[in-house]
MDAnalysis code that builds the backbone (N, CA, C; Angstrom):
import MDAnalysis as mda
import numpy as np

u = mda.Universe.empty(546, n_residues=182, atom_resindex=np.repeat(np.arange(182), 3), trajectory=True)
u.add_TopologyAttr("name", ["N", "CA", "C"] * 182)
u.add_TopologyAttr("resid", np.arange(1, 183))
u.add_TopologyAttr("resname", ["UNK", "UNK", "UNK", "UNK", "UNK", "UNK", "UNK", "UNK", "UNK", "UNK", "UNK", "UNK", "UNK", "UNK", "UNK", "UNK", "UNK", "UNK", "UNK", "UNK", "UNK", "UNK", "UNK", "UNK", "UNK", "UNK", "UNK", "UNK", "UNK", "UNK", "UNK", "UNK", "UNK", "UNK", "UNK", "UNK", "UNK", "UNK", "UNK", "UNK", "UNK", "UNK", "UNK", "UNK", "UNK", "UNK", "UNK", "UNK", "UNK", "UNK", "UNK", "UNK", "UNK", "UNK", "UNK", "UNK", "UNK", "UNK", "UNK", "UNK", "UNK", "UNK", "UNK", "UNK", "UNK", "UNK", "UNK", "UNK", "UNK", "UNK", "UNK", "UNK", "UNK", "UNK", "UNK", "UNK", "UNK", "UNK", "UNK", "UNK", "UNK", "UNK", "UNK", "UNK", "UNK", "UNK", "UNK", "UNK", "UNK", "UNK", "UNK", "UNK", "UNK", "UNK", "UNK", "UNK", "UNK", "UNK", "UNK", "UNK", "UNK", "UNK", "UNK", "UNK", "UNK", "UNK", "UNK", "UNK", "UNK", "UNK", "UNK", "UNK", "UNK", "UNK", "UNK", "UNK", "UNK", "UNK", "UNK", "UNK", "UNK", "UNK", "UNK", "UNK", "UNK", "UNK", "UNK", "UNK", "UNK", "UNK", "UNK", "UNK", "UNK", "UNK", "UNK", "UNK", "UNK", "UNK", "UNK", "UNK", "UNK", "UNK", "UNK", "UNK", "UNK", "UNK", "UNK", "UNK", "UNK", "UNK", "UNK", "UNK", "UNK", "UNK", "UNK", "UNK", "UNK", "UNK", "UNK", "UNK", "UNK", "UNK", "UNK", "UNK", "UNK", "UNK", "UNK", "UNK", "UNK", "UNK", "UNK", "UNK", "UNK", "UNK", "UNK", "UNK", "UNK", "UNK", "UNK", "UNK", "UNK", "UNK"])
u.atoms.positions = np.array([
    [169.992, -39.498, 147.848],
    [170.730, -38.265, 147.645],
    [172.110, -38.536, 147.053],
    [172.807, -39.769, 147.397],
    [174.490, -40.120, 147.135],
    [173.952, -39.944, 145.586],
    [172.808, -41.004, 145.297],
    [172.861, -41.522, 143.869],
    [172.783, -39.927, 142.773],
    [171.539, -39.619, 143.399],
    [171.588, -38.375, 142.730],
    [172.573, -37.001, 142.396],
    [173.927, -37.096, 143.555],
    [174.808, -36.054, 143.685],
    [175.571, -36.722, 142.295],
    [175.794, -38.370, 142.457],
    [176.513, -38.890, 141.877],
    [176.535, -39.120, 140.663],
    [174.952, -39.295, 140.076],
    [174.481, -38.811, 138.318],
    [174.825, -37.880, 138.311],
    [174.547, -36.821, 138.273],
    [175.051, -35.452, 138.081],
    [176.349, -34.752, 138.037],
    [177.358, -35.814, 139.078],
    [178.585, -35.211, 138.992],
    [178.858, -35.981, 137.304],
    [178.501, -36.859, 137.022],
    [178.749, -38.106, 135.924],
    [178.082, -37.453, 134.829],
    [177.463, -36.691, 134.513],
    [176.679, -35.771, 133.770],
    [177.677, -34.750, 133.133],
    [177.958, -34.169, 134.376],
    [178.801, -33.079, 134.361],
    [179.872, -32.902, 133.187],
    [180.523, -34.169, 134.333],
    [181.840, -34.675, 133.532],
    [181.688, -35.673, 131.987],
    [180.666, -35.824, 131.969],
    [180.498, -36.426, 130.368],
    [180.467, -35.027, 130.065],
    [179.621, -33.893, 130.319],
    [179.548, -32.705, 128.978],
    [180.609, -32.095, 129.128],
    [181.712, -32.159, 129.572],
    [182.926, -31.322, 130.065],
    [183.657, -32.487, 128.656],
    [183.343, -33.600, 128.769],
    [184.239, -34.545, 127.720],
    [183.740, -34.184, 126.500],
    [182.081, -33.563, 125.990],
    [181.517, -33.717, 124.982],
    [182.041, -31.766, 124.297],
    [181.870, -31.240, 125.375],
    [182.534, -30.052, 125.101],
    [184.277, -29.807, 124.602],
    [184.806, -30.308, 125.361],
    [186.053, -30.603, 125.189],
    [186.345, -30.838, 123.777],
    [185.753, -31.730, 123.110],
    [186.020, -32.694, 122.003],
    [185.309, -32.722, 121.026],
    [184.130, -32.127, 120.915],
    [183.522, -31.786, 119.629],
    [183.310, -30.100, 119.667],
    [182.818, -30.025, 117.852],
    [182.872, -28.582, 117.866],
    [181.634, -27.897, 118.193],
    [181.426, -27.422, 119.310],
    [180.220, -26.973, 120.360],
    [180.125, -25.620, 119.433],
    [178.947, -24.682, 119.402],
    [179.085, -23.504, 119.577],
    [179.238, -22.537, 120.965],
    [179.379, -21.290, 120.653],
    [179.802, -20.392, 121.929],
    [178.397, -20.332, 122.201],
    [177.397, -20.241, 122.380],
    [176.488, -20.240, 122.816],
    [175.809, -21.385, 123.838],
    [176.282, -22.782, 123.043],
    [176.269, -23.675, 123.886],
    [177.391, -23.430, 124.891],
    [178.593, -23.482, 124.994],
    [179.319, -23.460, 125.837],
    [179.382, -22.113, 126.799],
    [179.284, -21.408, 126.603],
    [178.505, -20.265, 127.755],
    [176.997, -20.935, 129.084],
    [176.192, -21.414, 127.968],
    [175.228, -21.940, 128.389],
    [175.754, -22.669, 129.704],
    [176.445, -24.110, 128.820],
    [176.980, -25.210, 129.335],
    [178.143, -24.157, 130.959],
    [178.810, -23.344, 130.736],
    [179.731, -23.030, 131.824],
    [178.739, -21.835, 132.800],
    [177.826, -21.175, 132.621],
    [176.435, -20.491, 133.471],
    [176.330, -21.483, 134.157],
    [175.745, -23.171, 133.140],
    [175.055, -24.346, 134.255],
    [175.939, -24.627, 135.780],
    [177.468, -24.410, 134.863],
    [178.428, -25.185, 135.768],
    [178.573, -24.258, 136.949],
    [178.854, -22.527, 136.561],
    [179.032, -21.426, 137.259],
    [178.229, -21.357, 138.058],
    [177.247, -21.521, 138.325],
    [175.757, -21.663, 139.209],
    [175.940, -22.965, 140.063],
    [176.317, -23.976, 139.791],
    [176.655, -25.243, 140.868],
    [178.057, -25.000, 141.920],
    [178.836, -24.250, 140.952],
    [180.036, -24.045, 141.552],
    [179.925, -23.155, 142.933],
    [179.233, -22.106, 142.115],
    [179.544, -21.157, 143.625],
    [178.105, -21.097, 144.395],
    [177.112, -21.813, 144.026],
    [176.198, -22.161, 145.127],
    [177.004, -23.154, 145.831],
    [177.985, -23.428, 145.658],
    [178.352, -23.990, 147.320],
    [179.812, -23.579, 147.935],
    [180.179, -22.302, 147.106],
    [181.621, -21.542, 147.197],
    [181.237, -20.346, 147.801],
    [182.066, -20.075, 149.096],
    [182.094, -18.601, 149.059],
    [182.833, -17.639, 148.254],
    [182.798, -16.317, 148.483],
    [183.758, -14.976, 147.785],
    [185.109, -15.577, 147.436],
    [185.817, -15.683, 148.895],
    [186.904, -16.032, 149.224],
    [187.568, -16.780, 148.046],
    [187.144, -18.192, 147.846],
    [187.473, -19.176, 147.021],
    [187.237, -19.082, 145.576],
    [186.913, -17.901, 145.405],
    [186.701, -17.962, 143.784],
    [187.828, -17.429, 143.130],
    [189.119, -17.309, 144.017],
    [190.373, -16.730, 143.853],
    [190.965, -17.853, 142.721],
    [190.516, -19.169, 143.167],
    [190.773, -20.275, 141.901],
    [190.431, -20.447, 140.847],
    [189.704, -18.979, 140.325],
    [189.197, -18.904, 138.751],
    [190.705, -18.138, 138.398],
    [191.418, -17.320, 138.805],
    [192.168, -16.622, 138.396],
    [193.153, -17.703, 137.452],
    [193.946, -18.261, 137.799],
    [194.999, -19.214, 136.997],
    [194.066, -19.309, 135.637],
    [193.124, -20.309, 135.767],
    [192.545, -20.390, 134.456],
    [192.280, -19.317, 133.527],
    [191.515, -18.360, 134.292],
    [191.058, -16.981, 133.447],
    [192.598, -16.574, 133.031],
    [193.468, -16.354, 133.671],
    [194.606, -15.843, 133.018],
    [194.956, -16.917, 131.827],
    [194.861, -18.001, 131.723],
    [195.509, -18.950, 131.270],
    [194.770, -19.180, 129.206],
    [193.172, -18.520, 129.580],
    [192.550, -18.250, 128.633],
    [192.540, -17.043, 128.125],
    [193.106, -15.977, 128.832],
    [193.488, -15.033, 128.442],
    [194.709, -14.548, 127.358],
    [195.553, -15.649, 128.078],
    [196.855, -15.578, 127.344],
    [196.706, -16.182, 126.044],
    [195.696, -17.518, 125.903],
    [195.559, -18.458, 124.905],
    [194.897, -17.364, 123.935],
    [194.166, -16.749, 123.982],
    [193.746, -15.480, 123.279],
    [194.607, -14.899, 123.021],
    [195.112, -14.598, 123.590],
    [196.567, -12.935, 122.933],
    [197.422, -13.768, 122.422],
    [197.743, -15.388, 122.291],
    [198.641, -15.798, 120.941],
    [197.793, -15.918, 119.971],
    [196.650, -16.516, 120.202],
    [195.883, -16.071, 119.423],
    [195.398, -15.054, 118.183],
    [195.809, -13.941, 119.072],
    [195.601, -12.748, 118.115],
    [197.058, -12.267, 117.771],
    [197.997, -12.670, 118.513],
    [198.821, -12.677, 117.655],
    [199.783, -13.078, 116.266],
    [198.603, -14.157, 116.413],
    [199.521, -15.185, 115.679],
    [198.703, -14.798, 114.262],
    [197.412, -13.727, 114.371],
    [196.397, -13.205, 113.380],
    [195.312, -14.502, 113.308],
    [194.695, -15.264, 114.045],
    [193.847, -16.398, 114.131],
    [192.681, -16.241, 115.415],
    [192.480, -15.292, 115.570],
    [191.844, -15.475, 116.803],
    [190.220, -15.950, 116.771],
    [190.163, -16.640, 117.502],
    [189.397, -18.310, 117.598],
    [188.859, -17.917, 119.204],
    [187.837, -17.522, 119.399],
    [187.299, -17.471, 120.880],
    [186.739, -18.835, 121.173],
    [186.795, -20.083, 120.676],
    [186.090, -21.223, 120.934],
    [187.452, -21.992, 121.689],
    [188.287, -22.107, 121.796],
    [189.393, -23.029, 122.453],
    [189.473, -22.171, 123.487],
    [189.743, -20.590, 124.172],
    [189.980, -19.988, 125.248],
    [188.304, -20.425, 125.735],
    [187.279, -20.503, 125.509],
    [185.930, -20.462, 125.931],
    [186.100, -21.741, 126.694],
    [186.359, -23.024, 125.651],
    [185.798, -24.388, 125.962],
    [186.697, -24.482, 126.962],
    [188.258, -24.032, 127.257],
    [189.169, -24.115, 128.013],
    [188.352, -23.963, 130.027],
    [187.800, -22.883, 129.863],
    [187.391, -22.159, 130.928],
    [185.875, -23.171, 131.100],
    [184.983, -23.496, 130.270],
    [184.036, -24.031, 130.390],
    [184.461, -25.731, 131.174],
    [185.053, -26.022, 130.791],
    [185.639, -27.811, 130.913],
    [186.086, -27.519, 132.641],
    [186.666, -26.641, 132.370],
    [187.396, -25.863, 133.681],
    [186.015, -25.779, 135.091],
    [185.399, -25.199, 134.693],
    [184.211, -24.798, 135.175],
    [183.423, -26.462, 136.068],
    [183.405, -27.006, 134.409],
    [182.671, -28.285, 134.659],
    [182.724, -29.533, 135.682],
    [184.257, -29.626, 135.225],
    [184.731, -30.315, 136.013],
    [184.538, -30.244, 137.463],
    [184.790, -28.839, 137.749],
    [184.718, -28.436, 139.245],
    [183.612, -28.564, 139.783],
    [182.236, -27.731, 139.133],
    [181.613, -28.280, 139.779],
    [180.861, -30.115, 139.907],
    [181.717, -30.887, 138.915],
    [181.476, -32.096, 139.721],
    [182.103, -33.088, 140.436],
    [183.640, -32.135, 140.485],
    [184.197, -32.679, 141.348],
    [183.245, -32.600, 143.422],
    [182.841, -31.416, 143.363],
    [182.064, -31.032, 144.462],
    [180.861, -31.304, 144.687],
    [180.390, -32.005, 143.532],
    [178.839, -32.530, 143.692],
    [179.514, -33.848, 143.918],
    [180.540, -34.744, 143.610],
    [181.364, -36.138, 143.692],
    [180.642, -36.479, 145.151],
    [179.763, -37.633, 145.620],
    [180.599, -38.190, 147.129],
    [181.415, -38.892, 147.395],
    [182.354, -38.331, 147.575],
    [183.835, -38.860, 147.957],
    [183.952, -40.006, 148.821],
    [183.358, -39.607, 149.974],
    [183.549, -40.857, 151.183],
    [182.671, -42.056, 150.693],
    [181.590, -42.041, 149.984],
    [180.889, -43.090, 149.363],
    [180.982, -43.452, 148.224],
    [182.192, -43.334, 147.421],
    [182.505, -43.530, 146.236],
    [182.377, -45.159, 146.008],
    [183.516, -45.399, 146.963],
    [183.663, -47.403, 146.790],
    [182.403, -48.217, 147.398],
    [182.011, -47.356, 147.983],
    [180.833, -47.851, 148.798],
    [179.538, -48.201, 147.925],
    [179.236, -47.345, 147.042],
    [178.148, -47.063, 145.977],
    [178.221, -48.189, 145.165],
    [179.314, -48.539, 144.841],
    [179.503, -49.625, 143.674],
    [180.369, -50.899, 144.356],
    [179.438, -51.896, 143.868],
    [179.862, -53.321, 144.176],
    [181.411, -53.983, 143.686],
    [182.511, -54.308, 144.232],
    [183.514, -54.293, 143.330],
    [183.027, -55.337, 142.081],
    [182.218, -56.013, 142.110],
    [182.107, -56.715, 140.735],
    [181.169, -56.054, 139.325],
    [180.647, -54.806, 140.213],
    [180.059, -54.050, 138.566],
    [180.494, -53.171, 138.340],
    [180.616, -53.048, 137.049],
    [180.918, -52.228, 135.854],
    [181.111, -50.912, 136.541],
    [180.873, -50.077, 137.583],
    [181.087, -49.062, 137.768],
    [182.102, -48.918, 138.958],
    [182.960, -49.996, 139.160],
    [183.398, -50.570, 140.309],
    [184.826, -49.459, 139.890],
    [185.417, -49.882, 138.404],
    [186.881, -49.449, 137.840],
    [186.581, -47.736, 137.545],
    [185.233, -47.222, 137.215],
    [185.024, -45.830, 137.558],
    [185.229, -45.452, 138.866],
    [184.863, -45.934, 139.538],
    [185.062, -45.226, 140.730],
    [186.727, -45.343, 141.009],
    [187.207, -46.680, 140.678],
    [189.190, -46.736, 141.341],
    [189.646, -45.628, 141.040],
    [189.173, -44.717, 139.362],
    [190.029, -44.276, 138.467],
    [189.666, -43.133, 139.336],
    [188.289, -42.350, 139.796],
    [187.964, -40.885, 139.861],
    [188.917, -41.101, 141.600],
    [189.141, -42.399, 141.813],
    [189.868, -41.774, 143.393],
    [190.935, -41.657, 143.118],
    [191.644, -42.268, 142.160],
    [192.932, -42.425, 141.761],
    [193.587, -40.633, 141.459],
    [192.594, -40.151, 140.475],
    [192.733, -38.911, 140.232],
    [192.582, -37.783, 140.995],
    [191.627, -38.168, 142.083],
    [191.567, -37.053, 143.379],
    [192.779, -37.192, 144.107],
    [193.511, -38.962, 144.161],
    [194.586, -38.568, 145.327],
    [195.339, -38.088, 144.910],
    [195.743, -38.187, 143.266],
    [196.874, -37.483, 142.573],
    [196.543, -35.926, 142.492],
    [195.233, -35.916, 142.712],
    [195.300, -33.983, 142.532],
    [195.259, -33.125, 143.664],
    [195.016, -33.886, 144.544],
    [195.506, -33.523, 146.498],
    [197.070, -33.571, 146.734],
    [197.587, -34.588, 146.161],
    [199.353, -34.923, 146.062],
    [199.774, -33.541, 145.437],
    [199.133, -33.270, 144.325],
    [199.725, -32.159, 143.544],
    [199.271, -30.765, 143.957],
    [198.372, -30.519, 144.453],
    [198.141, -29.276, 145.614],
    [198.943, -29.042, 146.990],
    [199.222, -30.328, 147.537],
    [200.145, -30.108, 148.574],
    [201.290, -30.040, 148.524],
    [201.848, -30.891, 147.176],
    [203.067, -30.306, 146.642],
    [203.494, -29.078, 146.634],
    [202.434, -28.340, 145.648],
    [202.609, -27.029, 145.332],
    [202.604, -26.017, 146.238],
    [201.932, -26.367, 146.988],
    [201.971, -25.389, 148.383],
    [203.032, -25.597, 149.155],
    [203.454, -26.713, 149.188],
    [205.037, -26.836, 150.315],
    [205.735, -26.126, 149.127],
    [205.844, -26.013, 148.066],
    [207.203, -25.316, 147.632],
    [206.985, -24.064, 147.153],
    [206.181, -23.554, 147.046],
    [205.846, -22.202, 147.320],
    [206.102, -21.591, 148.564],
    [205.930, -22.305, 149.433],
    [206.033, -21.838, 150.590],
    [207.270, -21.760, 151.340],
    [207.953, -22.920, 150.855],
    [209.536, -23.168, 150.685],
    [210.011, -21.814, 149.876],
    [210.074, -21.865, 148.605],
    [210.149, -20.444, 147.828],
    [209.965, -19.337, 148.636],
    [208.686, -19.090, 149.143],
    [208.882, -17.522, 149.623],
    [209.368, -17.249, 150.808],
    [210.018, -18.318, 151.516],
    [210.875, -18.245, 152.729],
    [212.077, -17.896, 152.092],
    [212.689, -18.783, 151.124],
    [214.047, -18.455, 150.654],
    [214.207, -17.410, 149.914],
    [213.122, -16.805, 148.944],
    [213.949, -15.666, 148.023],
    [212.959, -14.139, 149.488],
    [214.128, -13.182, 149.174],
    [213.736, -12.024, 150.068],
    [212.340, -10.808, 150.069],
    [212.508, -10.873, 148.189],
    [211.533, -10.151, 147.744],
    [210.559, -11.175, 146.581],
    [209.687, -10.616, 147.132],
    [208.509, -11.118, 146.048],
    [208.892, -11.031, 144.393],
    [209.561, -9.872, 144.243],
    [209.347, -9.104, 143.125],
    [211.124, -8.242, 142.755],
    [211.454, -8.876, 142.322],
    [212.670, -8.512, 142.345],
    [213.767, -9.324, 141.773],
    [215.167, -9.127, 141.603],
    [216.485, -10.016, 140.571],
    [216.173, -11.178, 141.351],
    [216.066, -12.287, 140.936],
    [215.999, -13.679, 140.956],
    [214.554, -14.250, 141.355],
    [213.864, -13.654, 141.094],
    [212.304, -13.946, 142.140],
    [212.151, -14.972, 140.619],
    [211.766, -14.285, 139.444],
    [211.299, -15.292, 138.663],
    [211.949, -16.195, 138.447],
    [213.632, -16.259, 138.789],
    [214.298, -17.473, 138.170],
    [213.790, -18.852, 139.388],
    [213.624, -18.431, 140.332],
    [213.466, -19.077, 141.654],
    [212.011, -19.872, 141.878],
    [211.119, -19.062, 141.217],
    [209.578, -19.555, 141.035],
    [209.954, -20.175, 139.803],
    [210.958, -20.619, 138.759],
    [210.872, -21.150, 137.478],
    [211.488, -22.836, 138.145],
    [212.329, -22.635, 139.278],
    [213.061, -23.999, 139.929],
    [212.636, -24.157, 140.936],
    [211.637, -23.485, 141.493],
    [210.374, -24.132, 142.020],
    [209.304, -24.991, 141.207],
    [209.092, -24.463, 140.006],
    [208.049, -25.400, 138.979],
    [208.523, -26.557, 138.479],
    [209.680, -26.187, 138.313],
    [210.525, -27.599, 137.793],
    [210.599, -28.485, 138.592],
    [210.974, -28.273, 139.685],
    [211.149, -29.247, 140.973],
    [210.038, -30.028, 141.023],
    [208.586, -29.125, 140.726],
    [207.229, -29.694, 141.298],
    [207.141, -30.579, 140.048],
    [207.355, -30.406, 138.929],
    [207.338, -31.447, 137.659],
    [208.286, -32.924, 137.884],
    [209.125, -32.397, 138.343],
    [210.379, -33.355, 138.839],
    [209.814, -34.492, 139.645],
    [209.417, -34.060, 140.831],
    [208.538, -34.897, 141.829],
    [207.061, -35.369, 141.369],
    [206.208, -34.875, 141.085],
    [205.045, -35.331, 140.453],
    [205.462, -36.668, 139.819],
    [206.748, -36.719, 138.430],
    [206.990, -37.454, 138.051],
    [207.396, -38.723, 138.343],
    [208.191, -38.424, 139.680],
    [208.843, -39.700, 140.348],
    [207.741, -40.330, 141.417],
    [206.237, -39.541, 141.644],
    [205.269, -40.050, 142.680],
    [204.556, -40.719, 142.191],
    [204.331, -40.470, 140.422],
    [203.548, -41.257, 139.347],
    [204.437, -42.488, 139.456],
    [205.414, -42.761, 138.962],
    [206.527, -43.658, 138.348],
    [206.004, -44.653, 139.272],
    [206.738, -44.035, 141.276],
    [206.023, -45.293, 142.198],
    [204.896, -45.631, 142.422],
    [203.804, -45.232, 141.923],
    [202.820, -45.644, 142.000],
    [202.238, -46.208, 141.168],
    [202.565, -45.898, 139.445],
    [202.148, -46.910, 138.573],
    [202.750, -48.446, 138.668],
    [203.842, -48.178, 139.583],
    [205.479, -49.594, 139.687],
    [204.298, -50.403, 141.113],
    [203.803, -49.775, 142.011],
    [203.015, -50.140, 143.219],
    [201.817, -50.885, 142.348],
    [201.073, -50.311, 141.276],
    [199.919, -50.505, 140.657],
    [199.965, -51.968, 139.963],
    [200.950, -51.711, 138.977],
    [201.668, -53.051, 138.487],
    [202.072, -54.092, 139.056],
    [202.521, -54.200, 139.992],
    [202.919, -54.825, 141.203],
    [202.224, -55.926, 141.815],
    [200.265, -54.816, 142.065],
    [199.679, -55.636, 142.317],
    [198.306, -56.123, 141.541],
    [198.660, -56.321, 139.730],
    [197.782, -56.099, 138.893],
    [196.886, -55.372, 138.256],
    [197.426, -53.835, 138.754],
    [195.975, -52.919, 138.409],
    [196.506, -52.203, 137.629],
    [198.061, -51.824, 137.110],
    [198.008, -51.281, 136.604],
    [198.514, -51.258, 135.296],
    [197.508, -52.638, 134.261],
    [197.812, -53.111, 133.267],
    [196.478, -52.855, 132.412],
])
């Protein structure tokens, strides 16, 4: 079952790279984000699908410069949301706790696996980030919605860029340190 969750998450994430990077049609990539949309929330409830919003807005917007700019291109807002899609669901098909376990450190799939943990701890670092200072944020400003709310959520983002940066720095300096990260 590990092996099999584990092709598939590796599947995934190759067509999320093949989508990404060549010129797919919308048909394929609909296809390709249905496949993903169907893995995703067969194991998501209601609740959690609140984490399509950022993206959907994010392809939304990429559209309206889009059309503003008189170019509008539905294949970069599509593949955006599709990759989006993909990823996720193989981050959740991933087995995590048997990642290092699966692979022998002397084969070839040994430095795949360092890299996909490497990237989960950095994207757990960067979720808990974001949530302590949000949360920090909406203690300090009074109103949600109101004179200084956006300047305050703008030095909240910065901050979180700020730190991200300096958690990378020690850890590529930790990496280097002890040969890995050359």
């Amino acid at each position: 079952m590990t092996a099999a969750r584990f092709t598939a998450a590796l599947a995934l994430l190759a067509l999320a790279v093949v989508a990404a990077a060549s010129r797919v049609s919308v048909a394929a990539l609909l296809a390709t984000a249905g496949l993903a949309v169907h893995l995703f929330w067969s194991r998501c409830s209601l609740r959690r699908l609140r984490i399509l919003a950022p993206i959907l807005s994010f392809a939304i917007l990429l559209a309206l410069i889009q059309w503003l700019a008189d170019q509008l291109s539905p294949e970069l807002p599509l593949k955006t949301v599709a990759v989006f899609l993909l990823v996720s669901a193989a981050t959740r098909l991933l087995p995590w706790a048997q990642l290092l376990t699966a692979a022998p450190p002397r084969s070839r799939l040994f430095p795949l696996a360092l890299f996909l943990l490497f990237l989960r701890h950095f994207a757990l670092i960067l979720e808990h980030e974001t949530r302590r200072l949000l949360v920090a944020r909406s203690l300090a400003v009074r109103k949600r919605h109101g004179p200084g709310s956006f300047t305050s959520l703008c030095w909240a983002m910065a901050s979180l860029f700020r730190r991200s940066l300096t958690r990378a720095e020690r850890f590529y300096a930790a990496q280097t340190l002890r040969g890995l990260g050359e």
